[in-house]
C-alpha positions in Angstrom: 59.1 10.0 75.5 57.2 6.7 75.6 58.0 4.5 71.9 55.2 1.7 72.0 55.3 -1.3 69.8 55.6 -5.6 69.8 58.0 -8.1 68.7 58.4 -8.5 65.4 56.0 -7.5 62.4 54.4 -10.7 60.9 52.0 -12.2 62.8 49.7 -9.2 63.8 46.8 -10.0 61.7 44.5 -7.4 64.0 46.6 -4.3 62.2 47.1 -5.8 59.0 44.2 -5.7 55.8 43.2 -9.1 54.1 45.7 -9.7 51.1 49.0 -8.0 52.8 51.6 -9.9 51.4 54.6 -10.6 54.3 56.9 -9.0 52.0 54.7 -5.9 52.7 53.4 -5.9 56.7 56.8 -4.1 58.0 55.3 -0.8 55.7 52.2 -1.4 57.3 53.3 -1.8 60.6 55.2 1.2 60.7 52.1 3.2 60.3 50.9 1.9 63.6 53.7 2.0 65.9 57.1 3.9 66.0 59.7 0.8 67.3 60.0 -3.0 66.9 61.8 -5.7 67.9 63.3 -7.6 65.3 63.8 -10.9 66.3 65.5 -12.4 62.8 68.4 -11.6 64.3 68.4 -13.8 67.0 67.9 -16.7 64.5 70.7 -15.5 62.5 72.9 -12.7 61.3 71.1 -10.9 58.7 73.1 -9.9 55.8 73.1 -5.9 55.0 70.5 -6.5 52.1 67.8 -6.8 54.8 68.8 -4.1 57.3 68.9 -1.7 54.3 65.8 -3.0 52.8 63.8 -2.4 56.7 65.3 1.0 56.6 63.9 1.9 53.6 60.9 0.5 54.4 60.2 2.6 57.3 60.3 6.4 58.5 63.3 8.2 59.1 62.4 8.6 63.1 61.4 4.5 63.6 63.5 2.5 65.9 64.2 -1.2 66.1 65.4 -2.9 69.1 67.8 -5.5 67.8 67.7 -9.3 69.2 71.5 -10.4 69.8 72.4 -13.7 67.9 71.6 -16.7 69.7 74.8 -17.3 69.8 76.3 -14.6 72.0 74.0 -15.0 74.7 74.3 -19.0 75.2 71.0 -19.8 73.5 72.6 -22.1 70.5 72.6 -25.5 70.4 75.3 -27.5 68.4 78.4 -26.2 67.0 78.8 -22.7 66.4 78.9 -21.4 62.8 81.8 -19.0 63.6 85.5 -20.1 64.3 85.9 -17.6 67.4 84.0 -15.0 69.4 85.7 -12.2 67.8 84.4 -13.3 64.4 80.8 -13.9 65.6 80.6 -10.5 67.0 82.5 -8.5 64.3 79.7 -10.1 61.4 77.3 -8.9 63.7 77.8 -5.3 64.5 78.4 -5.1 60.6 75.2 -6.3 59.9 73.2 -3.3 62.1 75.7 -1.0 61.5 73.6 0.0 58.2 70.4 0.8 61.3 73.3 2.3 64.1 74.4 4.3 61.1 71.0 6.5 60.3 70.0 6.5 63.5 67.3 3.5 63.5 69.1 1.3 66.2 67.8 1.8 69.0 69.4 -0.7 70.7 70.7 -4.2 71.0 68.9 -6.5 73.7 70.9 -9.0 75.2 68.1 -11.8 76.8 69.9 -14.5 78.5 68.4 -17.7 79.1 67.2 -19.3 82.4 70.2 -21.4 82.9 72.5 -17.6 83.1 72.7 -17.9 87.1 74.8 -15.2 89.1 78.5 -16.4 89.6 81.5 -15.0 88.8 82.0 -16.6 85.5 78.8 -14.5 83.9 79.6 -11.4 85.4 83.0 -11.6 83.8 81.1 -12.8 80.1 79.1 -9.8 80.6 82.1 -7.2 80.9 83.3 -8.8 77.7 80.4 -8.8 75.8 80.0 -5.1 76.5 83.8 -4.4 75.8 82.9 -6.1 72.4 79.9 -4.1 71.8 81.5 -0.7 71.9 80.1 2.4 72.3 76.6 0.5 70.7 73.8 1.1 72.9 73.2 -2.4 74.4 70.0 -3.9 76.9 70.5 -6.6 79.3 67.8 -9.1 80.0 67.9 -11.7 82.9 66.0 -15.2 83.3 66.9 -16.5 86.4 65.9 -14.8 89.7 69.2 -15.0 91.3 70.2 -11.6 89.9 67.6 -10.3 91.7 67.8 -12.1 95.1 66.8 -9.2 97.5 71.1 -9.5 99.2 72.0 -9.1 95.4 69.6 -6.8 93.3 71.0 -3.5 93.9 74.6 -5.1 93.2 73.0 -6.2 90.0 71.3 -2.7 89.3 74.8 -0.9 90.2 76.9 -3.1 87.8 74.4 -2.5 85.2 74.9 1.3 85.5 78.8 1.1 85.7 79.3 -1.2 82.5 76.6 0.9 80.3 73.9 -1.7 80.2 70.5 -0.4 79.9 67.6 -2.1 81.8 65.6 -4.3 80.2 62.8 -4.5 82.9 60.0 -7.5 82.2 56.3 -8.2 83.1 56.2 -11.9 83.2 54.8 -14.6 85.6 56.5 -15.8 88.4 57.0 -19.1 88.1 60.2 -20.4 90.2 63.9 -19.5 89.3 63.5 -19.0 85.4 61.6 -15.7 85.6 62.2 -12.9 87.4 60.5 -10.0 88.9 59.3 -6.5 87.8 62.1 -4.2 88.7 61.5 -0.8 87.9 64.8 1.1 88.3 66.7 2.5 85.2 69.7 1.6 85.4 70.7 4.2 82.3 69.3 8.1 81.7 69.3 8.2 77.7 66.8 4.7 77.6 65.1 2.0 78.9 63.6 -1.3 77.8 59.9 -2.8 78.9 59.2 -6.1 77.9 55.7 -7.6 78.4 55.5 -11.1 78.5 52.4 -11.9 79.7 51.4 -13.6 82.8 50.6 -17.0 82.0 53.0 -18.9 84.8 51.2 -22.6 83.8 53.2 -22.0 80.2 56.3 -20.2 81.1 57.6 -23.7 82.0 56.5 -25.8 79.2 59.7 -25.9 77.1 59.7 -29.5 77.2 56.3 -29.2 75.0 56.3 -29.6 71.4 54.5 -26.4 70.5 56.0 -24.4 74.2 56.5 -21.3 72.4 52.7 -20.9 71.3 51.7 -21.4 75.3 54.2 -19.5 76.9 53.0 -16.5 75.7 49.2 -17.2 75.6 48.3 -14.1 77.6 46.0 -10.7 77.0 46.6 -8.0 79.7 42.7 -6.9 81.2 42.2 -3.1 81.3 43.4 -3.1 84.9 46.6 -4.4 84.5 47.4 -1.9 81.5 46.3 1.0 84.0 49.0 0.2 86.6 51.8 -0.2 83.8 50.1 2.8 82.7 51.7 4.3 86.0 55.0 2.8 85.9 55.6 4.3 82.3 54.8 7.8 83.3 57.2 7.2 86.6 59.7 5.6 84.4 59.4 8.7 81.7 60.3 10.7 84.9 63.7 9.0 85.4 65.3 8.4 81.9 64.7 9.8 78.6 63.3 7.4 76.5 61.1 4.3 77.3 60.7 1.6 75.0 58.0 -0.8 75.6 57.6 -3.9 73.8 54.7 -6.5 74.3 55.5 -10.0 73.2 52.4 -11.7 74.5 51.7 -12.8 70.6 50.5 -16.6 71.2 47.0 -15.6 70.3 47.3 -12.2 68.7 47.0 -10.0 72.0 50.4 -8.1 71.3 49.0 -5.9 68.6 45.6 -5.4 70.6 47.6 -4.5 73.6 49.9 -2.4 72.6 47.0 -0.5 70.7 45.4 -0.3 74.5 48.1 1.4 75.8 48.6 4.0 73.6 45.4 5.1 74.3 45.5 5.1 77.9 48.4 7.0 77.8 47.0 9.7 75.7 49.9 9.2 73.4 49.6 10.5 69.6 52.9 9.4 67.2 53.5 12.3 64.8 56.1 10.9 61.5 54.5 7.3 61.2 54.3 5.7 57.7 51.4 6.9 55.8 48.3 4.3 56.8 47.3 2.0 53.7 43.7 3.0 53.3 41.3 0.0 51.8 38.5 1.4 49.3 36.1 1.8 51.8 37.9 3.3 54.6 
């Protein structure tokens, strides 16, 4: 089965009425699309209150791909809040165990930043991390395009299968060593992860800009481009059970749209979503 949906819930006016208050757009949401990513938890470990609150919130069948802390995948800067590893990690898998627990975790995606480089050092961090993780279904996400160096990709795909990582396979520009190519090889049967990112190579480098993250993702995928992803999907369907497909090209509302786009082309209709909010002259 093919789950659709984008990153996060709050800043996709297009599906959302005048007057929803942001206490209310995951309800809403859910009535559009079966998964999200929540990215909260990349900013910080999110007590239980929330998790249970976004359960509730949505239908028993929705799915939410989990952002690992910042902190376990090298992205904070400063001191760490936690006094070791062990601690960081043990507050977060007790924070989604409340989703792993009714069946609403989908996974946890590990993204690691551009500076995470093949050498020996990662590959060892990343046998750790997934001994720390469990038997939690956990996504791996590369940034730099020496995992995927044509004398090391298949090494790369193998050692993804043999530790239990599922695939987190990206549409983003290419635009030097900090982005990486469309792979599309599963490297688990039960799942796999699609993230679009858009394809605006003049921002993927910008980090150094004040407002980076609003032009990174500045990017709405033409009809064409959706058709040959449309392909992929189906192929990808073929080879594992479950395909989750995110779009995160949000810089100018195009997630949403996208997203929308795709369901369609795939002829895909969600049975169990929340209820749609009807206005009074729907």
């Amino acid at each position: 089965m093919i789950y659709i949906g984008v990153t996060g819930w709050g800043d996709h006016d297009s599906i959302y009425q005048d007057g929803v208050k942001s206490i209310e757009k995951l309800v809403h949401y859910a009535s559009h699309f079966p998964i999200v990513e929540l990215d909260a938890s990349f900013y910080a470990i999110q007590p239980k209150r929330n998790m249970e609150k976004w359960i509730a919130e949505t239908p028993d069948t929705f799915q939410f791909v989990v952002k690992a802390y910042q902190g376990m995948t090298g992205h904070e800067r400063g001191s760490n809040l936690f006094k070791t590893e062990q601690e960081m990690y043990d507050a977060f898998i007790q924070s989604i165990l409340p989703l792993h627990e009714v069946n609403k975790l989908a996974m946890v995606l590990f993204q690691f930043p551009p500076w995470f480089n093949l050498k020996k050092e990662n590959v060892k961090q990343l046998r750790e991390i997934k001994q720390l993780m469990g038997d939690l279904p956990v996504a791996l996400e590369f940034r730099h395009q020496s995992w995927f160096h044509p004398q090391f990709k298949e090494k790369t795909l193998a050692f993804m299968k043999t530790e239990g990582w599922m695939h987190s396979i990206c549409d983003e520009p290419q635009a030097g060593e900090g982005s990486i190519p469309t792979v599309l090889h599963p490297t688990n049967t039960h799942a796999t992860l699609v993230r679009f990112h858009g394809r605006n190579a003049y921002g993927w480098n910008r980090s150094k800009d004040k407002n980076w993250r609003n032009v990174r993702y500045l990017y709405r995928y033409n009809r064409e481009e959706l058709l040959e992803w449309a392909v992929h999907l189906r192929m990808l369907e073929k080879r594992c059970e479950n395909v989750y497909v995110l779009f995160n090209n949000n810089s100018g509302g195009h997630a949403a749209q996208n997203a929308k786009e795709m369901i369609e082309l795939l002829g895909i209709q969600y049975e169990q979503l929340a209820p749609r909010q009807l206005n009074l002259f729907s």
